[in-house]
N, C-alpha and C positions, 0 to 999 in steps of 0.2 A: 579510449573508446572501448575497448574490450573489457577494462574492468567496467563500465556503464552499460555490456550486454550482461555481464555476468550476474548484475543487478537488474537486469529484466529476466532473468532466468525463474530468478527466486519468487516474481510475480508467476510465473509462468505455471509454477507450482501450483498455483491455485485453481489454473485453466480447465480441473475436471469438477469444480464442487457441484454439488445437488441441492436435494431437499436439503433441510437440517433438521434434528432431534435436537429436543429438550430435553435437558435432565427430570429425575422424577421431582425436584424442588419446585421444579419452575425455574423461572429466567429472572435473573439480575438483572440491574441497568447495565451492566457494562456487557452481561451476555445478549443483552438487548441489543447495542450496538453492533456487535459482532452478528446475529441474526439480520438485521437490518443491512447490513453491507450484503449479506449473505442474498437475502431479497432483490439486492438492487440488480447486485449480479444475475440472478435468477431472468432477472425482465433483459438484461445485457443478454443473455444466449439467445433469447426471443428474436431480436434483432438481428437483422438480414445483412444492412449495411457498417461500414466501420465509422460514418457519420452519425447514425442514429443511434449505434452502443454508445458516440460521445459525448451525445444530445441528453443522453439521459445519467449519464456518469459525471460530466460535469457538475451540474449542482448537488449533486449527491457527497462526493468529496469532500468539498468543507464543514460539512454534517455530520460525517463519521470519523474524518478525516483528522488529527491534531499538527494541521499540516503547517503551521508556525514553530511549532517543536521539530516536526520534521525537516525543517529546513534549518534549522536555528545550530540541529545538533549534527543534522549532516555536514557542515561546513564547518563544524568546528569554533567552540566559544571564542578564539582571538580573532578568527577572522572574520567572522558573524560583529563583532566589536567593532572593526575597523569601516565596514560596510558602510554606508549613509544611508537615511532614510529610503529614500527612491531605487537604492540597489536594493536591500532588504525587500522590498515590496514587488520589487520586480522577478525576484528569487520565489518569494513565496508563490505568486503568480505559476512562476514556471515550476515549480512542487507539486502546485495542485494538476498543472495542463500533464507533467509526465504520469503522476498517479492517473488518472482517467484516461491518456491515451494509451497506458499499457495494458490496462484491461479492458479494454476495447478491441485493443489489438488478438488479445489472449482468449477471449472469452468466445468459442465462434460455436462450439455446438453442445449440447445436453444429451450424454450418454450415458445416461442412468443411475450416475455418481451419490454416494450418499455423507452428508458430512453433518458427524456431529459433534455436539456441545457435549464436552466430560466434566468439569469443573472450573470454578474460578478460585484462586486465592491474590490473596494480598501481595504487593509489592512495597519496598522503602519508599517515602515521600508520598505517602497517599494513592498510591495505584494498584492497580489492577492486575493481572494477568487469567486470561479465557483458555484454558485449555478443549483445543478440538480436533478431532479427527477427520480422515478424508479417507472415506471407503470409495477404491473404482476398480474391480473388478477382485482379484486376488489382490494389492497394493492398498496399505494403509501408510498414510503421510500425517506425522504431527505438524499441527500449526498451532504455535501459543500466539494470543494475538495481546498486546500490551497496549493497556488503555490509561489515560488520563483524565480527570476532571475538573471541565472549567464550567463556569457560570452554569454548575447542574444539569452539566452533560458530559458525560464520559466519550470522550473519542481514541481514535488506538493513533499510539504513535511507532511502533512495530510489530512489525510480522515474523515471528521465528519458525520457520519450517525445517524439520527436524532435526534443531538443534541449531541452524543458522540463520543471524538475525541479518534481515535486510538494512538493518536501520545501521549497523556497523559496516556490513557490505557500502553501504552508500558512504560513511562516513572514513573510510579508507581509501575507496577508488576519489573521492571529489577531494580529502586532502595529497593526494599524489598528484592531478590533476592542478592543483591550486600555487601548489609547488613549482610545477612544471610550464603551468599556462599562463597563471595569474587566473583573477575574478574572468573577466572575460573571456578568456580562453575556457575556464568549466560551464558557463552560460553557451556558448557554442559548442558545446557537445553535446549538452542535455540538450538544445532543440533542434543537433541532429539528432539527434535517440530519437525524439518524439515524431520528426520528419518521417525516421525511418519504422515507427510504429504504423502512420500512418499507409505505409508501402507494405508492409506485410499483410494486410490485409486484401491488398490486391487482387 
């Protein structure tokens, strides 16, 4: 459980973003995406309750989200392997529910925050990386955001905030967990995380 806060931390990271800047290029597709998450977020600080930031972050998720990769690589190729249909599906499920109740959870007020888009370059296997900053106050935070493209749509499958990737973070604490619990033992901790996203908002 403590490596599964230490991975809402890294979301946690993101809890002061603002407006965003564009580069003087203009905007990519995959900086698109990265703006667009950035938006959804924007209307999530709007929000009063921690139902209504989930009202609206839900469908938002599998849109920006490459939350099949996320899940696929958080668990690890052999174990992902062994999985059957109906657990996979059930995982991705609960991928997409912990992505949107963390920042739900996270995202409670707009204090002036300014975050922006530096560049994008290439990754191996066709991808992306967004490089962007998070101005709040005196404090600037890199986030590279790592995107993929399917059916001509770039979605991010990690977040690196300065210099640490969540997607490793997850892919660490859930093989230790996997080790230790089995499949069902890491399905019950993510939906106590999520349980307890829902409580900090309180």
């Amino acid at each position: 459980m403590n490596s599964l806060r230490k991975i809402s931390l890294t979301f946690g990271i993101l809890l002061i973003l603002g407006s965003h800047t564009l580069t003087a290029g203009g905007i990519s597709d995959p900086q698109k995406t990265v703006a667009d998450f950035h938006d959804s977020l924007t209307q999530v600080l709007k929000e009063k309750s921690y139902e209504s930031k989930l009202s609206l972050l839900l469908p938002s998720v599998p849109k920006l989200f490459a939350v099949e990769t996320i899940a696929r690589i958080s668990v690890g190729r052999t174990a992902w392997a062994l999985l059957n249909e109906n657990e996979k599906q059930s995982f991705r499920m609960l991928t997409k529910d912990l992505i949107a109740s963390t920042y739900a959870a996270r995202f409670r007020e707009y204090r002036n925050q300014r975050f922006k888009i530096v560049e994008s370059k290439s990754l191996p296997k066709n991808r992306q990386a967004v490089k962007t900053q998070l101005f709040s106050g005196e404090a600037v935070v890199s986030l590279e955001y790592h995107l993929q493209k399917k059916d001509s749509v770039w979605q991010i499958y990690d977040i690196v905030a300065n210099g640490v990737s969540d997607l490793s973070l997850k892919r660490a604490a859930y093989g230790k967990t996997l080790s230790e619990s089995g499949f069902n033992g890491l399905v019950d901790d993510i939906s106590e995380e999520i349980k307890k996203n829902a409580q900090k908002s309180l």
